[in-house]
ZASEPA-410243 format. One record per atom (N, C-alpha, C): residue number from 1; atom name; x, y, z. Coordinates in steps of 0.001 Angstrom, whole numbers, always signed. Example, Ala and Ser with C-alpha at 12.3 -4.5 7.8 and 13.67 -1.06 7.14 Angstrom:
# ZASEPA-410243
   resi   name        px        py        pz
      1      N    +13190     -5690     +7800
      1     CA    +12300     -4500     +7800
      1      C    +13200     -3300     +7800
      2      N    +12850     -2250     +7080
      2     CA    +13670     -1060     +7140
      2      C    +12900       +30     +7870
END
This chain:
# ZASEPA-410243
   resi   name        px        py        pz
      1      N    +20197     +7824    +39073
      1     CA    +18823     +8289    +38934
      1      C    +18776     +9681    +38319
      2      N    +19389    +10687    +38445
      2     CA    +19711    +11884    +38443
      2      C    +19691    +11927    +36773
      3      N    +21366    +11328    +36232
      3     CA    +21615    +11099    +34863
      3      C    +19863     +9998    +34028
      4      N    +19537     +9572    +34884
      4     CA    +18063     +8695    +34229
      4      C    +17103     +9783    +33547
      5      N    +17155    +10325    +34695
      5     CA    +15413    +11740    +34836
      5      C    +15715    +12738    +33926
      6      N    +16891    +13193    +33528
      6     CA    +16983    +14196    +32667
      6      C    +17491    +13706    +31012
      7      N    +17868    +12309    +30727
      7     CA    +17902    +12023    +29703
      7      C    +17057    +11181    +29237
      8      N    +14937    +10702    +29838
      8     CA    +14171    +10800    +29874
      8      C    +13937    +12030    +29243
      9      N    +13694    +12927    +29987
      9     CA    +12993    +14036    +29763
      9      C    +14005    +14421    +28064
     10      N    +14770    +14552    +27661
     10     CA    +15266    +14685    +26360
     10      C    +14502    +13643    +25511
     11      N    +14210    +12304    +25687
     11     CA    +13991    +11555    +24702
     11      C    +12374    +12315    +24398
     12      N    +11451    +12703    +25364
     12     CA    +10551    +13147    +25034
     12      C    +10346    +14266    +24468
     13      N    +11498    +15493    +24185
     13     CA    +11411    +16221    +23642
     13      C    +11623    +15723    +22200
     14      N    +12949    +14788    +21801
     14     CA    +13091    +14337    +20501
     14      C    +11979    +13602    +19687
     15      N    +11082    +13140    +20807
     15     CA     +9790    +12398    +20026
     15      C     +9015    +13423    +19618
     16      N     +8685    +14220    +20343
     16     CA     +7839    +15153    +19734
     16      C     +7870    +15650    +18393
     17      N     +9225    +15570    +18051
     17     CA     +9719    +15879    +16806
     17      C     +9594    +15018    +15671
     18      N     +9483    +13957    +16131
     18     CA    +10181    +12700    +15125
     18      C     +9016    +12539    +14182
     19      N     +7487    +12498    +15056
     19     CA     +6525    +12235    +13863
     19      C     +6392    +10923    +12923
     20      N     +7060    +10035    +13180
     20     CA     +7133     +8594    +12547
     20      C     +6540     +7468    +13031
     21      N     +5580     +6908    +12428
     21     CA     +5039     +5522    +13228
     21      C     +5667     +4530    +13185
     22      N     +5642     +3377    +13597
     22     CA     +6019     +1998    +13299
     22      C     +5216     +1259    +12051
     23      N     +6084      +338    +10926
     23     CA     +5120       -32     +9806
     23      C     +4120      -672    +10256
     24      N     +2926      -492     +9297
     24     CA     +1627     -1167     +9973
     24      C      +759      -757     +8101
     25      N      -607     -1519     +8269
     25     CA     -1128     -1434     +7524
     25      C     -1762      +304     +6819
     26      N      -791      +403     +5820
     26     CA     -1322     +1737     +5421
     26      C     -2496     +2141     +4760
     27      N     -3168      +794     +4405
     27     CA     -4415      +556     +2980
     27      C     -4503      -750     +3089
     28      N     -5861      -304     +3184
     28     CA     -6678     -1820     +3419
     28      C     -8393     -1736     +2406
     29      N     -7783     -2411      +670
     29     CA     -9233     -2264      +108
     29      C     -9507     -3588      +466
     30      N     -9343     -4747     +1403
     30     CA    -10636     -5522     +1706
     30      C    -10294     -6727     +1366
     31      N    -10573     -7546     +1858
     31     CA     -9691     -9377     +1652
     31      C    -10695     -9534      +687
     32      N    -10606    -10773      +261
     32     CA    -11014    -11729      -735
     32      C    -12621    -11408      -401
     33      N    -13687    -11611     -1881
     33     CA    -15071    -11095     -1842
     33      C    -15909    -12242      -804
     34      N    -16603    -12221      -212
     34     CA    -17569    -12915      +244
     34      C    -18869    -13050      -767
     35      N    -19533    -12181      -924
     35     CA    -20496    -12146     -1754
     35      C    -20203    -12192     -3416
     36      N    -19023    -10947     -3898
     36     CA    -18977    -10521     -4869
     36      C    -17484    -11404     -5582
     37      N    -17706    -12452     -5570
     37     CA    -16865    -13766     -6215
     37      C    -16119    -13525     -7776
     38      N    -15041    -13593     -7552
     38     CA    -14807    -13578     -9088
     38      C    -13300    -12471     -8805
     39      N    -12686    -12654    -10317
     39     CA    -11851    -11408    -10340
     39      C    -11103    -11340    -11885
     40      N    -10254    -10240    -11639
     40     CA    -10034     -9218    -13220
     40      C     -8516    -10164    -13592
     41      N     -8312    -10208    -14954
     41     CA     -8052    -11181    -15475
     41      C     -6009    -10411    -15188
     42      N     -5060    -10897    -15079
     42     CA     -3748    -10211    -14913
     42      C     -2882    -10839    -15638
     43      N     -3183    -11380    -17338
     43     CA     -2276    -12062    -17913
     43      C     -1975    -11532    -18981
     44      N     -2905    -10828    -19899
     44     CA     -3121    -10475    -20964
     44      C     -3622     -8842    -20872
     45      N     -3547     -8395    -19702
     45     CA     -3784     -7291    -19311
     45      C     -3175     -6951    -17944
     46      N     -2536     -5168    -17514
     46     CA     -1982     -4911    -16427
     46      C     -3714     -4688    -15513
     47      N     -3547     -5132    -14333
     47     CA     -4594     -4420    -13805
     47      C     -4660     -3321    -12626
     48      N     -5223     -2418    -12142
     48     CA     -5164     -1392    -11355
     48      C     -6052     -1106    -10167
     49      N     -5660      -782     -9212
     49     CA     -6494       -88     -8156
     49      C     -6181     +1194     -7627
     50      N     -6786     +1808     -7205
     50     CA     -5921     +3009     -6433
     50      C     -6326     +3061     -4756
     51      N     -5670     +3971     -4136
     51     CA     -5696     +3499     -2894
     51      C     -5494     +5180     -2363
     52      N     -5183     +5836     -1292
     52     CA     -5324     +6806      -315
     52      C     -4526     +6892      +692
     53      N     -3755     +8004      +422
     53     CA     -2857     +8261     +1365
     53      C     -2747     +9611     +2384
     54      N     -2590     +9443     +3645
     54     CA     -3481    +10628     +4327
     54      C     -2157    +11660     +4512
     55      N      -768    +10632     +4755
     55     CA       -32    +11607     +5095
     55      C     +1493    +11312     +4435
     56      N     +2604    +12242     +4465
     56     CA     +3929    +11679     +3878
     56      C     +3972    +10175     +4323
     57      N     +3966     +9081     +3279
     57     CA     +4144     +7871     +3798
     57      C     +5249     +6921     +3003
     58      N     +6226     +5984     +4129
     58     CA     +6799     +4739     +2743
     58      C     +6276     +3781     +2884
     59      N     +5949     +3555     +1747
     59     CA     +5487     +1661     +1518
     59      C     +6701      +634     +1660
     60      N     +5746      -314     +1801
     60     CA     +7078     -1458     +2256
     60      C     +6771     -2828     +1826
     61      N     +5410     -2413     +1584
     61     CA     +4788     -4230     +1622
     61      C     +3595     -3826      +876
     62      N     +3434     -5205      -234
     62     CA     +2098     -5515     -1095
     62      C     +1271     -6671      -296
     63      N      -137     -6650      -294
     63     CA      -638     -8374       -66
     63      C     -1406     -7781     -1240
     64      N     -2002     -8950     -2173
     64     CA     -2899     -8890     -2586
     64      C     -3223    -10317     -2955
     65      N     -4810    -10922     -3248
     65     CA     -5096    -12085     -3671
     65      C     -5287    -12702     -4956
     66      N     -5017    -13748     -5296
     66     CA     -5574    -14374     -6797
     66      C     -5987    -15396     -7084
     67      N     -6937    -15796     -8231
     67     CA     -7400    -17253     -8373
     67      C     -6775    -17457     -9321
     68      N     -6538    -18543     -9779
     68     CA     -5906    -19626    -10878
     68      C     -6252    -20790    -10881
     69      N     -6426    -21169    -12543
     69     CA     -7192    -22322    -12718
     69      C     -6279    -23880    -12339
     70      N     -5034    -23574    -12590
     70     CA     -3840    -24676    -12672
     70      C     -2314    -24166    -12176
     71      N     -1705    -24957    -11358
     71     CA      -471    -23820    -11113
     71      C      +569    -23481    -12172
     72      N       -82    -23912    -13559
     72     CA      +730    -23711    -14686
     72      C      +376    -22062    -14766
     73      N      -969    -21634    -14483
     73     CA     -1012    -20200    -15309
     73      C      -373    -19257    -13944
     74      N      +309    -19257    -13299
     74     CA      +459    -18306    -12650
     74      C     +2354    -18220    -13487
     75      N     +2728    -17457    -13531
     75     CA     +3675    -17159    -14646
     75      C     +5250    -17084    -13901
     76      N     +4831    -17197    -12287
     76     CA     +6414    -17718    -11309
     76      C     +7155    -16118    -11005
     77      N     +6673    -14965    -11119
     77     CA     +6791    -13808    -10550
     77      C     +5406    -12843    -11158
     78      N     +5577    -11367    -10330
     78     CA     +4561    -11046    -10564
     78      C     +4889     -9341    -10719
     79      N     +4942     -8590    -11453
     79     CA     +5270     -6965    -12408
     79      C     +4148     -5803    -11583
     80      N     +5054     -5433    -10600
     80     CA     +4265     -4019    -10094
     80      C     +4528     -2867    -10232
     81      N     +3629     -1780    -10391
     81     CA     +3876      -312    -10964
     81      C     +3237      +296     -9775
     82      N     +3599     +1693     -9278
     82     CA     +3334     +2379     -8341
     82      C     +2508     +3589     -9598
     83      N     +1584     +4400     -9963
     83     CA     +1442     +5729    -10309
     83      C      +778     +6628     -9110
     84      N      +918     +7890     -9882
     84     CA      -207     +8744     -9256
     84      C     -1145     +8677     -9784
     85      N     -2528     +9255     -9319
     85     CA     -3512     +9537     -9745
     85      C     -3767    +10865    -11124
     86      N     -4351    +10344    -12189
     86     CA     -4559    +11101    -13571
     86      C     -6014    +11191    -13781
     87      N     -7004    +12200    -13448
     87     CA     -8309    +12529    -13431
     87      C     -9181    +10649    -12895
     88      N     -8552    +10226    -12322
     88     CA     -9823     +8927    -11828
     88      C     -8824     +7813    -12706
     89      N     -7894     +7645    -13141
     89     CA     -6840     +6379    -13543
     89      C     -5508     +6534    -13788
     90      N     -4377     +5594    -13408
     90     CA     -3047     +5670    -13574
     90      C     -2458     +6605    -14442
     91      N     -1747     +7377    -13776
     91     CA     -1170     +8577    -15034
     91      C      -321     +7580    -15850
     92      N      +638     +8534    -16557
     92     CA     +1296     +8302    -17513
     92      C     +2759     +7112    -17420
     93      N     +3419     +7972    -16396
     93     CA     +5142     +7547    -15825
     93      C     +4743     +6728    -14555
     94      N     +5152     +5348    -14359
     94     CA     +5118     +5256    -12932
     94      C     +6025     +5641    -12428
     95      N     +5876     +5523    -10909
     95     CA     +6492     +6269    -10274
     95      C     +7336     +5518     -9478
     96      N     +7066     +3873     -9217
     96     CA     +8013     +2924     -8940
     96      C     +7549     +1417    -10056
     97      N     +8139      +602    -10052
     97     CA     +8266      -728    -10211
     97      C     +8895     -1756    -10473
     98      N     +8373     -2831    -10279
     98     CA     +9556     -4174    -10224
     98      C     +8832     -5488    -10500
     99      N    +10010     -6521    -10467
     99     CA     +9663     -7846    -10700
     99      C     +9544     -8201     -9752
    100      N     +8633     -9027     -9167
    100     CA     +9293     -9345     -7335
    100      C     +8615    -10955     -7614
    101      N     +8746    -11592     -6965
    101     CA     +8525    -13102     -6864
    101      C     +7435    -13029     -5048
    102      N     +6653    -13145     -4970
    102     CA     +5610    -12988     -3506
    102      C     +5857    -14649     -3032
    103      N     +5811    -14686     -1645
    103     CA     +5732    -15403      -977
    103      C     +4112    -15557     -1372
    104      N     +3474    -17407     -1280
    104     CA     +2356    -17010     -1752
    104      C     +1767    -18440      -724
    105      N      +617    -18114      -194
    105     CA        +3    -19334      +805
    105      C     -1512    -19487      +343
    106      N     -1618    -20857      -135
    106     CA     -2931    -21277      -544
    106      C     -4366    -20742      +517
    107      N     -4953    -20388       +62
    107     CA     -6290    -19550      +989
    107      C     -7627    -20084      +140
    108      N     -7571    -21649      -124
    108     CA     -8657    -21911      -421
    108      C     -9480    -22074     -1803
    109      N    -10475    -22396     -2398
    109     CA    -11276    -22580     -3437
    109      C    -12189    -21313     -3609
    110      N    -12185    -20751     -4777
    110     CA    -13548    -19882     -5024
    110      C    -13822    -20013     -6475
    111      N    -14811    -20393     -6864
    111     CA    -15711    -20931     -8169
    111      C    -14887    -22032     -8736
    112      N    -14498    -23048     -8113
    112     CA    -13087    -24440     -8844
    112      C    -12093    -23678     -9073
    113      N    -11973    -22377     -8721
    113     CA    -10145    -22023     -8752
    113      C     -9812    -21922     -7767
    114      N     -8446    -22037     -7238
    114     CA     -7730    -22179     -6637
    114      C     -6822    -20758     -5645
    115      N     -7142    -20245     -4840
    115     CA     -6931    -19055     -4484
    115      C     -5923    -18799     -3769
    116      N     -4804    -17804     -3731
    116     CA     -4106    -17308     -3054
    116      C     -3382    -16334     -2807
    117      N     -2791    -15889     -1232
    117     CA     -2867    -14609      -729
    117      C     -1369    -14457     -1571
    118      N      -590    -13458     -1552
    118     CA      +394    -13091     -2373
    118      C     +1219    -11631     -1674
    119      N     +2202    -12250      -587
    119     CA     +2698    -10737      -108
    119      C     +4461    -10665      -833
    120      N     +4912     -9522     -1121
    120     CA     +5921     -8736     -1686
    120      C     +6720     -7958     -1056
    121      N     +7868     -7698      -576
    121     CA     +7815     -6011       -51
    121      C     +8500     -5495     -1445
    122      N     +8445     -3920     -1053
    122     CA     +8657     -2928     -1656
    122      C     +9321     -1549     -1021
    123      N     +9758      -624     -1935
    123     CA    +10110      +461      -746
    123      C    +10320     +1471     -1753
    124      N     +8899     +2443     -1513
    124     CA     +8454     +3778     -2074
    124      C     +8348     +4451     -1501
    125      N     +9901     +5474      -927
    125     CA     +9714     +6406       -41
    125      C     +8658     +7979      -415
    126      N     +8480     +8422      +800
    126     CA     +8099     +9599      +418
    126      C     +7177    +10549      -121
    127      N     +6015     +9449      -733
    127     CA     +4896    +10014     -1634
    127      C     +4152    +10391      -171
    128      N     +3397    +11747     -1089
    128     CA     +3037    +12683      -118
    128      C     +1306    +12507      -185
    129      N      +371    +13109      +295
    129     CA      -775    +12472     +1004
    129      C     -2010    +12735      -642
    130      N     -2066    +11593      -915
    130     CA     -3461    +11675     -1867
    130      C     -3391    +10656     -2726
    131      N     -3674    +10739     -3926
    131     CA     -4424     +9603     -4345
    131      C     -3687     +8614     -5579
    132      N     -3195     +7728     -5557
    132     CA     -2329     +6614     -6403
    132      C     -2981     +5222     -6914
    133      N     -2229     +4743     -7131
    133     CA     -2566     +3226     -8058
    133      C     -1430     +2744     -8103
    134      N     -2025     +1477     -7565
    134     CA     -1228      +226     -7486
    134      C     -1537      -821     -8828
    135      N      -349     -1318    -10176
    135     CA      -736     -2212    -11242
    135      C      +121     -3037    -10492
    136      N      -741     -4055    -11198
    136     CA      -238     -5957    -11355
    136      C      -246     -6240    -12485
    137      N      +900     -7500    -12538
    137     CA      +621     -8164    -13674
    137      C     +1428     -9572    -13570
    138      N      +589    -10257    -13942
    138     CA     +1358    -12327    -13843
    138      C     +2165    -12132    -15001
    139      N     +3486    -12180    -13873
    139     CA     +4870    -12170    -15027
    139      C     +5469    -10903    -15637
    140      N     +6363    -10689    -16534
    140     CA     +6673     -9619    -17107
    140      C     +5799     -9135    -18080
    141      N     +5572     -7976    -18562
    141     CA     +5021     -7324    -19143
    141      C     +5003     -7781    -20704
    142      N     +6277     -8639    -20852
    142     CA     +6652     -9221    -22136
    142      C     +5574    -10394    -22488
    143      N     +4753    -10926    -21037
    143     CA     +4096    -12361    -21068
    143      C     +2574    -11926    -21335
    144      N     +2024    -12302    -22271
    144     CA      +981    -11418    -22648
    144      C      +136    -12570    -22923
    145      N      +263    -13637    -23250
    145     CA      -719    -14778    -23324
    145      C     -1918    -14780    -22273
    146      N     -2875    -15050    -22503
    146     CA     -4389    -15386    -22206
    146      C     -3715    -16786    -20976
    147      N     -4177    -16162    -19615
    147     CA     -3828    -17461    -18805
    147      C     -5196    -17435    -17399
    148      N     -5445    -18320    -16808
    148     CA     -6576    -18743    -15842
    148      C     -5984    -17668    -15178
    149      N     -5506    -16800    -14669
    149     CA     -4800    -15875    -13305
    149      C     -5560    -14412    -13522
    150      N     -5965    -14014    -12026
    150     CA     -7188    -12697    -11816
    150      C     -6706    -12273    -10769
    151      N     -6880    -11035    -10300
    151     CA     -6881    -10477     -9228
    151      C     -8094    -10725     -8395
    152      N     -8113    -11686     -7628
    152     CA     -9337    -11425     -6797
    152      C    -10140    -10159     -6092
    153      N    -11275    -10071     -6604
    153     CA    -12135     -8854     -5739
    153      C    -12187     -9224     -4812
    154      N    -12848     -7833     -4545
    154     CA    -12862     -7420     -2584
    154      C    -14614     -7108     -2819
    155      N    -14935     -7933     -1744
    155     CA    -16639     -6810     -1458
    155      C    -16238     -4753     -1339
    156      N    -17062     -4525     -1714
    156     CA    -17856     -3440     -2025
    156      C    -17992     -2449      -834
    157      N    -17346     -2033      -201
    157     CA    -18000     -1953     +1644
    157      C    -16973      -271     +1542
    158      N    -17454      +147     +3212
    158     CA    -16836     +1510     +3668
    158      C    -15571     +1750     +3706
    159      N    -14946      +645     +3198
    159     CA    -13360     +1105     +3107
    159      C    -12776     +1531     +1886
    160      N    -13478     +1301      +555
    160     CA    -13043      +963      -287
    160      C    -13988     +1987     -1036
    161      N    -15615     +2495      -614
    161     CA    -15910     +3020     -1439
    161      C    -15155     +4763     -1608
    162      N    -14940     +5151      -887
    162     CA    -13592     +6530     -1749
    162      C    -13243     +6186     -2580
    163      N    -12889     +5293     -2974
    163     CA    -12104     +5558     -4254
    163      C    -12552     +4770     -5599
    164      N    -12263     +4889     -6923
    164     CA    -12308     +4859     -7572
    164      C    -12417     +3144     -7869
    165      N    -13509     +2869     -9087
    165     CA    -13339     +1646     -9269
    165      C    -12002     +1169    -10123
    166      N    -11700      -240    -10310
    166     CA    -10352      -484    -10818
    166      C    -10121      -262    -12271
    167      N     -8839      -289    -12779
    167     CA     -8640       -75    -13865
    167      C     -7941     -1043    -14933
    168      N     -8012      -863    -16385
    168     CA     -7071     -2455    -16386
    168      C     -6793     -1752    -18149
    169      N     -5454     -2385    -18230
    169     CA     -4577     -1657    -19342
    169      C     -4341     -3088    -20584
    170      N     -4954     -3150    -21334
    170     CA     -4470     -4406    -22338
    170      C     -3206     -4355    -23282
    171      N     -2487     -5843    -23071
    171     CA     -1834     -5546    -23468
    171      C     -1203     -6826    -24852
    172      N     -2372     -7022    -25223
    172     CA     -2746     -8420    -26124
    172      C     -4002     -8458    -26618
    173      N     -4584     -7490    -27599
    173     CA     -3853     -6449    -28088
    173      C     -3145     -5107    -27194
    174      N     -2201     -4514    -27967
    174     CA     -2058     -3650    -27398
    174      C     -2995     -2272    -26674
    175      N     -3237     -1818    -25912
    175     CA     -4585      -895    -26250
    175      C     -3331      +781    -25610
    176      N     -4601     +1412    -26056
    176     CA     -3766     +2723    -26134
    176      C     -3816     +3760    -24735
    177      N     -4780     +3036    -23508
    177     CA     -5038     +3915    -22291
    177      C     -5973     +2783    -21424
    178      N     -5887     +3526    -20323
    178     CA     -6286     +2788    -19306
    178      C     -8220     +3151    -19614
    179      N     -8568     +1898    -19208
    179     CA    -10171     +1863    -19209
    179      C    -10880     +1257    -17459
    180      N    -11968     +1349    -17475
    180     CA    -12689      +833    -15908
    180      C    -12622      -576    -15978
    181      N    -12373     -1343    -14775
    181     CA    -13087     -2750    -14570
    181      C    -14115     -2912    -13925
    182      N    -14520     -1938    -13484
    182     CA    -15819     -1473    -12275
    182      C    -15820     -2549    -11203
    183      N    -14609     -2939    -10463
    183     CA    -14071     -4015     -9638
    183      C    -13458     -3118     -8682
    184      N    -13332     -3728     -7279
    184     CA    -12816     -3620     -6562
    184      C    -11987     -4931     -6509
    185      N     -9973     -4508     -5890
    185     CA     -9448     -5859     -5747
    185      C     -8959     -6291     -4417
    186      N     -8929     -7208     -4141
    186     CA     -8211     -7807     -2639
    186      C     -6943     -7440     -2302
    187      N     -6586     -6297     -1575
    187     CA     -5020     -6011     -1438
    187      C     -5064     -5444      -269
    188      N     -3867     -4740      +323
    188     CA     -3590     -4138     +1348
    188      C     -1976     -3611     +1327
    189      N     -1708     -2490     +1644
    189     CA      -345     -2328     +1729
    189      C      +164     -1480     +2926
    190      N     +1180     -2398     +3239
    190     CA     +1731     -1918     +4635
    190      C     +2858      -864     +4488
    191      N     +3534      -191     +5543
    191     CA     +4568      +735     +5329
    191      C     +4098     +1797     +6684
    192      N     +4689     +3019     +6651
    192     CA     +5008     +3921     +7749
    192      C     +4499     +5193     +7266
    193      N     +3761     +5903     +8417
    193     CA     +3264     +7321     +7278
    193      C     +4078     +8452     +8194
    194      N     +4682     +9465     +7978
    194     CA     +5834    +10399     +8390
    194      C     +5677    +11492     +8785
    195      N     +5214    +12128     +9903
    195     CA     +4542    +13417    +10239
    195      C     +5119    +14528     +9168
    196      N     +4695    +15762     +9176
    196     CA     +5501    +16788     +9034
    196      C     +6632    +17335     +9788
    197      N     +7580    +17718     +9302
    197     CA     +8888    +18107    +10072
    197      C     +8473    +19311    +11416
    198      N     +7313    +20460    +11008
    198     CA     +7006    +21509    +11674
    198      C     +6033    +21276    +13020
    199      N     +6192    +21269    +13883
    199     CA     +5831    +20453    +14954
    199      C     +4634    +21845    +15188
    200      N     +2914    +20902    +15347
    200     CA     +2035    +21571    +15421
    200      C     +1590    +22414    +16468
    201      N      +949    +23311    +16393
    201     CA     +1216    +24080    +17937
    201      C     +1022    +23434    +19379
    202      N       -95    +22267    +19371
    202     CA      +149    +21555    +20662
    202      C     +1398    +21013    +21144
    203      N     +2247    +20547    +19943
    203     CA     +3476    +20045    +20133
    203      C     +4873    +21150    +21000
    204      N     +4893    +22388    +20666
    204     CA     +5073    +23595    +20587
    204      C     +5250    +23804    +22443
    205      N     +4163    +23469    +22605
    205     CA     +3256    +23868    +24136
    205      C     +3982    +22665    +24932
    206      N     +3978    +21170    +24640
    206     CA     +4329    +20154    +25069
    206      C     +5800    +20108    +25038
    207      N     +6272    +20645    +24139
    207     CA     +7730    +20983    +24363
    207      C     +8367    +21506    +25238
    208      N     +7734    +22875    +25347
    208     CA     +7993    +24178    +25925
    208      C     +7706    +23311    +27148
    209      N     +6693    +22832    +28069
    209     CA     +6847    +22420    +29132
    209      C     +7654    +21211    +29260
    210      N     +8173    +20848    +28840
    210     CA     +9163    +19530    +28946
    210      C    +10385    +20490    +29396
    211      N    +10491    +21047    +28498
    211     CA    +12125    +22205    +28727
    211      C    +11999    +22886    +29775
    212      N    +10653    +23082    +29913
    212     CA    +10533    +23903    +31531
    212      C    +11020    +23175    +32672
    213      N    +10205    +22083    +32417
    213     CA    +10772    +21166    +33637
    213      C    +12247    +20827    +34065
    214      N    +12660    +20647    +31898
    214     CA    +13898    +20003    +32711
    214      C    +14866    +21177    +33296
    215      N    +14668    +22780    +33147
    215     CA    +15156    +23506    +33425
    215      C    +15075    +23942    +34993
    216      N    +13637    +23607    +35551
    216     CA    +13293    +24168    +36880
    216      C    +14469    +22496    +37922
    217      N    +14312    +21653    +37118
    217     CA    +15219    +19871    +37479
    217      C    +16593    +20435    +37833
    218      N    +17359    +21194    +36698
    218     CA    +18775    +21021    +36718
    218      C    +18880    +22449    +37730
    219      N    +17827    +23533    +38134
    219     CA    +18223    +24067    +39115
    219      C    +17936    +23081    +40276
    220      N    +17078    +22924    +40742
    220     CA    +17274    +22109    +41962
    220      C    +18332    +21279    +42125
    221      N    +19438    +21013    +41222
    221     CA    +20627    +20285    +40970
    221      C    +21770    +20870    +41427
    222      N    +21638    +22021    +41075
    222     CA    +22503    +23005    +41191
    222      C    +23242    +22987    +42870
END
């Protein structure tokens, strides 16, 4: 019991420190539209959202949704870019991306297409608290053909209005910068957000009495 109570009382000093959550949803612009039906085209163009980050965080995980007319146009992987934010659209360099192939589960009909959810992981340590964009695109960047495949929108609502409407980059023709889709899209991304290392003054106080204790403990030990 003795060896229990005082290496307790350590683990709570080390938490104080640690500042790390468990992964969980870091961004949430909003499932599939209810009202506002439809979505931005991801074949012949990259498309964009941006999203909000409050504190040092890593990503880990994409969901996002799509319709398709036939399971021919979905192109059998799917091309994601991480940027920062450049006055209200994707800067220049991203800052991560990849090919990834999504686990993908049918979620139904919206206007005779065929809809579904689409999760990925990923792992973008470290970006620090403010404002980014997430691109898509059906297939490699090389696949530029005109195909039935969209990013499904998201209704319009309090989660989503901060930020910026979406963005979408052509690339058939080529075009020379990112322009608006005035869309919101169906996504969410999970991952862990990372306190600061400098433990805030309540922490400070909560410490200091932890150490007190365990100090006033190991005299009565004595």
């Amino acid at each position: 019991m003795k060896s229990l109570a005082l290496g307790t009382g350590l683990v709570v000093v080390s938490l104080c420190f640690s500042g790390v959550t468990q992964a969980a949803t870091i961004y949430n612009n909003g499932g599939p539209a209810v009202t506002n039906l439809g979505g931005s085209v991801m074949s012949d163009t990259k498309q964009a959202q941006d999203f909000l980050l409050t504190g040092i965080t890593n990503l880990t995980g994409v969901r996002f949704w799509n319709l398709q007319g036939t399971a021919a146009d979905y192109a059998g992987n799917i091309f994601y870019q991480i940027f920062s934010d450049a006055s209200g659209f994707p800067g220049v360099t991203a800052i991560a991306s990849g090919l990834v192939t999504p686990t993908r589960i049918a979620a139904g009909t919206v206007l005779g297409f065929s809809q579904f959810q689409n999760d990925f992981t990923i792992a973008v340590n470290g970006l620090t608290a403010g404002t980014y964009w997430l691109a898509l695109h059906n297939g490699p960047t090389t696949t530029t053909a005109f195909s039935d495949f969209y990013w499904s929108w998201a209704d319009l609502n309090a989660v989503n209005t901060p930020t910026n409407p979406g963005a979408e980059f052509a690339l058939n023709p080529l075009g020379t910068s990112w322009t608006s889709n005035d869309q919101e899209g169906a996504f969410l991304l999970s991952g862990s957000t990372v306190g600061s290392s400098t433990p805030e003054p309540a922490t400070f106080v909560f410490v200091g009495a932890s150490l007190m204790a365990l100090g006033i403990y190991r005299r009565r030990l004595s």
